[in-house]
N, C-alpha and C positions, 0 to 999 in steps of 0.2 A: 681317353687318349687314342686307344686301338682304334674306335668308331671314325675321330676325328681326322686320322691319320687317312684310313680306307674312301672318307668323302672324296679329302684333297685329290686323292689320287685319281679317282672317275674328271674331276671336274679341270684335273693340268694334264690328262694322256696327252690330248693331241698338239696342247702346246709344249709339251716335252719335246713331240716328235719332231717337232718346226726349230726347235731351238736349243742347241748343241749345250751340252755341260761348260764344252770349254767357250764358249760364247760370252758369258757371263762374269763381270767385276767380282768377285765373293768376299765384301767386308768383314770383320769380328764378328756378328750377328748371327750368323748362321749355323745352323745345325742340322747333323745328318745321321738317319734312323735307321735303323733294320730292325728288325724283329728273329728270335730264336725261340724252339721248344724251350720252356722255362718248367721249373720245379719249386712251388716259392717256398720262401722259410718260413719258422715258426712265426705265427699270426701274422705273415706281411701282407698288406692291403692286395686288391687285385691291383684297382689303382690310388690315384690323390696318395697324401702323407697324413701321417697322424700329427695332429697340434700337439707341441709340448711348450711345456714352459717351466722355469728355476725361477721358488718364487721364497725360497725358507731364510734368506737374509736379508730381507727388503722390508725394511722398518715400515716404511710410507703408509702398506696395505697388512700392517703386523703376521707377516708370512701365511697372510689366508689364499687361499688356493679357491676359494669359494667367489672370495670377494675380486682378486684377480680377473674371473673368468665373469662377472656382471660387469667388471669397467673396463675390458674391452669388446664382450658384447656376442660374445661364442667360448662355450664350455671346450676346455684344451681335454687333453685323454691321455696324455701322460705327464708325469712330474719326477723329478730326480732328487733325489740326498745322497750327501757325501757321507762316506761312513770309514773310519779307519777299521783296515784289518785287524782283527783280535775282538771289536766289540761284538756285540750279541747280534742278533736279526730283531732288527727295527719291526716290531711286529703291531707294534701300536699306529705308528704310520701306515707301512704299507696298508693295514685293513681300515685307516682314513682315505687312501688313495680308491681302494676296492669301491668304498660307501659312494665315492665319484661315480663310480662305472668306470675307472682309467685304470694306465697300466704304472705301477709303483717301478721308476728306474735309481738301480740302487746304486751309487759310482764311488767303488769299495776298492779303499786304495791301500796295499802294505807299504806302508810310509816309514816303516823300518827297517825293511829292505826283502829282498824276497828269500832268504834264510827262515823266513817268520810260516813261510807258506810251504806246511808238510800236508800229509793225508794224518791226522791228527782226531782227536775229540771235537775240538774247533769247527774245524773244517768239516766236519760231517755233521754235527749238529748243526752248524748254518745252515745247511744245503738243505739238511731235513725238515727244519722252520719253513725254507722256502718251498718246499714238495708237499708239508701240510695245509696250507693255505690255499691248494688246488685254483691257481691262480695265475696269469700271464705275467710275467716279470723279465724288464729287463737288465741282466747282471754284468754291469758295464768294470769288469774288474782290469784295476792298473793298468788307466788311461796315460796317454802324452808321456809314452813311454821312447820316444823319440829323441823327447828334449831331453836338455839335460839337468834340470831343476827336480826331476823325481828321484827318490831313494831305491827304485827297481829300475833305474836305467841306466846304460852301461855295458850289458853282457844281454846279449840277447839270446844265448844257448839255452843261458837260464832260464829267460825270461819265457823262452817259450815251453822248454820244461813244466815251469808253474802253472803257466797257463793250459796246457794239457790236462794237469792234474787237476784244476779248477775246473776246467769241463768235462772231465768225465764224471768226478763227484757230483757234480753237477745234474749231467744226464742221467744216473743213476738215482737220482732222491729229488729230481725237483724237477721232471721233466720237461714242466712248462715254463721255465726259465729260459728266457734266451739269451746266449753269451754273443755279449756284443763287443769287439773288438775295435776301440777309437782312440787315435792319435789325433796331438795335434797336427794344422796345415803346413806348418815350417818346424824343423828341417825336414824336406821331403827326402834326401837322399836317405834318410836313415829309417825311414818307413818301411820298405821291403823287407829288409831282417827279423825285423821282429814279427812279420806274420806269422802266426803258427798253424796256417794252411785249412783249407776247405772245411775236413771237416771237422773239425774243432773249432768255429767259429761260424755263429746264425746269422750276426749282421755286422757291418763295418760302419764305423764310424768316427767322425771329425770333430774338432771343435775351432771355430775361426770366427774371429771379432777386426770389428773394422774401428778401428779409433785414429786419431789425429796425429798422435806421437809416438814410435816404439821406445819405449823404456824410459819414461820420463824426460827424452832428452829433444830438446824441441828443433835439432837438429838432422832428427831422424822423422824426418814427416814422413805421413802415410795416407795422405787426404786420397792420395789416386786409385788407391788399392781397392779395388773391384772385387766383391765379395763370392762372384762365379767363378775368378780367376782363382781365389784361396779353395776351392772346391772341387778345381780341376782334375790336378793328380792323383786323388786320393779316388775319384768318380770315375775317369778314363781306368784306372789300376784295377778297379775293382769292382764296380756296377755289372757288369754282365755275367758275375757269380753271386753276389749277395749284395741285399738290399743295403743302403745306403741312410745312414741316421746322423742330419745334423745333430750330433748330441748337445751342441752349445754353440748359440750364434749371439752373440751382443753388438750393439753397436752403440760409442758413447755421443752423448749430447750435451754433454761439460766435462772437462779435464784440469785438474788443478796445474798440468806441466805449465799453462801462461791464462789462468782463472777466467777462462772463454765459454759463453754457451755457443755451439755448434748444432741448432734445432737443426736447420734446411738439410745440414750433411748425415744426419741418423734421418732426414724424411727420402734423399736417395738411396742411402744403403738398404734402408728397408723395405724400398719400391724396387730396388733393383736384386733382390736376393728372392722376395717373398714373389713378387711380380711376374719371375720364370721359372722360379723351380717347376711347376706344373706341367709345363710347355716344352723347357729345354732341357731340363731332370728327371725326364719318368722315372728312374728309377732310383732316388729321392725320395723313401717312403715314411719318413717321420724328419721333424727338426722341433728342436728346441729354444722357446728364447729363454736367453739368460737373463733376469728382469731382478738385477741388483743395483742399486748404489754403491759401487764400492768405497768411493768417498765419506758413506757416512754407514756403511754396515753395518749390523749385528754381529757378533763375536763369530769368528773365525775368517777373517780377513787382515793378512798381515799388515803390518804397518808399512811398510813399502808398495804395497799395492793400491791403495787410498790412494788411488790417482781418476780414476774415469768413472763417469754415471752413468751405466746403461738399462737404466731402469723406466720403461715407458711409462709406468704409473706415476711419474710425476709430474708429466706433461702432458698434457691436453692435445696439443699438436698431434705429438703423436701416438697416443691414445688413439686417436682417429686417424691418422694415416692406419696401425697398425690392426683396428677392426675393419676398415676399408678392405684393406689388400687379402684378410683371413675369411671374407667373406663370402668366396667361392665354396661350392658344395665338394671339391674336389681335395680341400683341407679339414682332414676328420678328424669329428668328434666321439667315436663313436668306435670300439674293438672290432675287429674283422675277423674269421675264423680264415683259418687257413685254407687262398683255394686250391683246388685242385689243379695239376698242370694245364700249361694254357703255352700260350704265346705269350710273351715277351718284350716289349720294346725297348730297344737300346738307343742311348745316344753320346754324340760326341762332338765337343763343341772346343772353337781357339784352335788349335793344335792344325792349319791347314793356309795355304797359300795357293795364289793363281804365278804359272810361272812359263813364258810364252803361249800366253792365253789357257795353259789348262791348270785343270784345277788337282792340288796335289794334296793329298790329306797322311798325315804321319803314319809312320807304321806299325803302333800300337794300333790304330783305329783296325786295322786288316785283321791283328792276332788277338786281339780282345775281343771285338765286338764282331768281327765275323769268322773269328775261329780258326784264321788260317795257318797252316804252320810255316817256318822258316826253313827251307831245306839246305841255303845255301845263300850266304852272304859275302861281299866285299864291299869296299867302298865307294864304287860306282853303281850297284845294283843287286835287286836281291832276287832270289830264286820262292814262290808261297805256292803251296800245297794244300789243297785241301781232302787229298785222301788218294784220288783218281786222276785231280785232275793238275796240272803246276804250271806255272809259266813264271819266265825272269822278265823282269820290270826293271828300270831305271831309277836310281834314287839320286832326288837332289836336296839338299841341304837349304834352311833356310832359320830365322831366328824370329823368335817372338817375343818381349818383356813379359817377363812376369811379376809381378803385382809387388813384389816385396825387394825390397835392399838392391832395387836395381838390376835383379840376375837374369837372365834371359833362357829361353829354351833353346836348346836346339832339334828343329824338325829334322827329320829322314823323314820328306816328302815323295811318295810315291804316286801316279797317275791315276787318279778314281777310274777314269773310262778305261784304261786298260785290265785294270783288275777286273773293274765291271763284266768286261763283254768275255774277259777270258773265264770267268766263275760263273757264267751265264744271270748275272743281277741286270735287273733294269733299272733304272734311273730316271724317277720320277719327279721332279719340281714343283715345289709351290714361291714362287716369286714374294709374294703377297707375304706368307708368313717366314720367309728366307728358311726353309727347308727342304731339305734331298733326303728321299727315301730311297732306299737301295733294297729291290722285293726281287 
């Protein structure tokens, strides 16, 4: 990505120079990069994502993970199990996962509430299973803590209490564990609270499935919902601190809400998820599919959920749409050791509008992904600092829909070329691939 990034920019200087930022119409499509000193986490790639895939309920391929990785045609490098808190460490697994060469992700949930989760015998024998097996793991503990279908969700004082104590034990006995941290994509507002901050957390992650109806009700379609769109808040919030892990991405292609197969719309969502992460998510460094029937599961699938099929292996279609699109060398199969600091690429994508010809990009994009601070705000305009140097800009307001139940954003758009020239960035163009690098 850093290679490809450095070409474009030799070969648009001088048509940059001929043709202004604010010159230009800027569609949804476009995405805009910078780069920062980075420090990566534990095992995250330099670049591309690790292939994963949920494969221990899906009848079709009798939960083989072997057999999975022959009928789409590329060996995945990690796999997940749910595990309720209190049971032992899966140790017969994970050192199935090991014989792979992959990384065993364990999505260990206190489904009894988080009362259950002390510094205990438990708790330290777990961690110490996971510290004796001298081994890469990642410990996806009391996920979709947002919503409100978990028995740890609700109080998030708590929650982040537990999860402290879960990663220090952690750090302590099993140091090549990495605590990954994932919510679901909706309700975003309630994502923020529950982080339990930097460094108690190696990587972040989402879980976001595109299906045709929310909650059985065929009233509530969701054909439109754009799978980069469910990816957004949780990637703008967070990517330019820690690496980014689809933990669970499915998409269905029958749903018992009105007994329809839906091939062509799991062959978009999957061209259109799998097709840009590479390109418009650098820092998207693993995803997972979820490769179940839940229609006709194996035990542990409630009976209310026996609604959608998002299991590739029982389609041919897209079997091959989905080894098509994994096909690139930049989706790995393969553990990475941890590199060394480097550089960085950020990006940031939706969140921006043209508004008397110039182009205005929200004002997360400035304090996330370029670091700048806020010194001073109203409702006409904002005051950003970047240490030495500050300038006040104008901000204009503008909306964008968001993928889900109709709700829309609202941007605090702010002037790229102003910040630009005031922070001394230049502003690079590639027409061709609709990207702005800001170097």
């Amino acid at each position: 990505m850093k290679r490809r990034l450095i070409q474009f920019c030799i070969l648009i200087m001088i048509v940059q120079l001929l043709i202004p930022v604010s010159a230009f119409a800027f569609d949804d499509e476009w995405t805009l990069y910078n780069t920062i000193p980075y420090t990566s986490a534990k095992y995250e790639p330099s670049e591309g994502a690790y292939l994963g895939a949920y494969v221990l309920q899906e009848v079709s391929i009798n939960n083989d993970m072997t057999l999975f990785n022959q009928m789409v045609g590329k060996k995945h490098v990690t796999y997940f199990k749910y595990l309720g808190y209190g049971k032992p460490f899966p140790i017969d697994w994970v050192n199935s996962i090991i014989e792979l060469g992959g990384i065993p992700h364990i999505a260990w949930e206190p489904n009894n509430g988080l009362d259950s989760v002390q510094d205990d015998d438990y708790l330290r024998q777990f961690a110490q299973d996971a510290g004796a097996v001298d081994w890469p793991l990642f410990i996806r503990f009391a996920s979709e803590m947002n919503g409100t279908w978990c028995a740890y969700s609700g109080d998030s004082t708590a929650y982040i209490e537990k999860w402290r104590l879960v990663h220090d034990v952690m750090e302590q006995e099993a140091p090549k564990a990495m605590m990954l941290w994932t919510v679901f994509t909706f309700p975003e507002e309630q994502i923020e609270k529950y982080y339990p901050g930097d460094e108690y957390v190696d990587w972040v992650g989402v879980n976001l499935y595109n299906v045709v109806y929310h909650n059985n009700n065929r009233y509530l379609g969701a054909m439109e919902e754009d799978p980069l769109r469910l990816l957004d808040f949780v990637y703008d919030t967070y990517s330019a601190r820690k690496p980014i892990h689809i933990t669970e991405y499915g998409v269905t292609h029958y749903t018992t809400t009105d007994d329809t197969y839906y091939i062509d719309f799991a062959k978009e969502k999957l061209s259109r998820i799998y097709g840009n992460l590479l390109t418009r998510y650098p820092r998207v460094k693993a995803i997972t599919y979820f490769n179940v029937n839940n229609v006709d599961a194996d035990n542990g699938v409630w009976a209310n959920r026996r609604i959608n099929n998002y299991a590739l292996t029982t389609e041919d279609e897209l079997i091959r749409t989905y080894s098509d699109l994994i096909k690139d060398e930049k989706y790995l199969s393969e553990i990475e050791e941890t590199p060394e600091p480097t550089l960085e690429t950020l990006s940031f994508n939706y969140r921006y509008f043209t508004h008397q010809s110039k182009l205005y990009v929200d004002l997360d994009f400035y304090t996330n992904n370029l670091g700048l601070k806020i010194v001073e705000q109203d409702a006409t305009s904002v005051t950003l600092s970047d240490g030495t140097t500050s300038t006040t800009v104008p901000i204009v307001r503008s909306y964008k829909k968001r993928t889900f139940y109709n709700r829309y954003y609202t941007i605090q758009g702010v002037p790229l070329r102003r910040v630009a020239d005031s922070f001394g960035y230049n502003i690079l163009i590639d027409y061709q691939q609709k990207s702005i690098l800001l170097k």
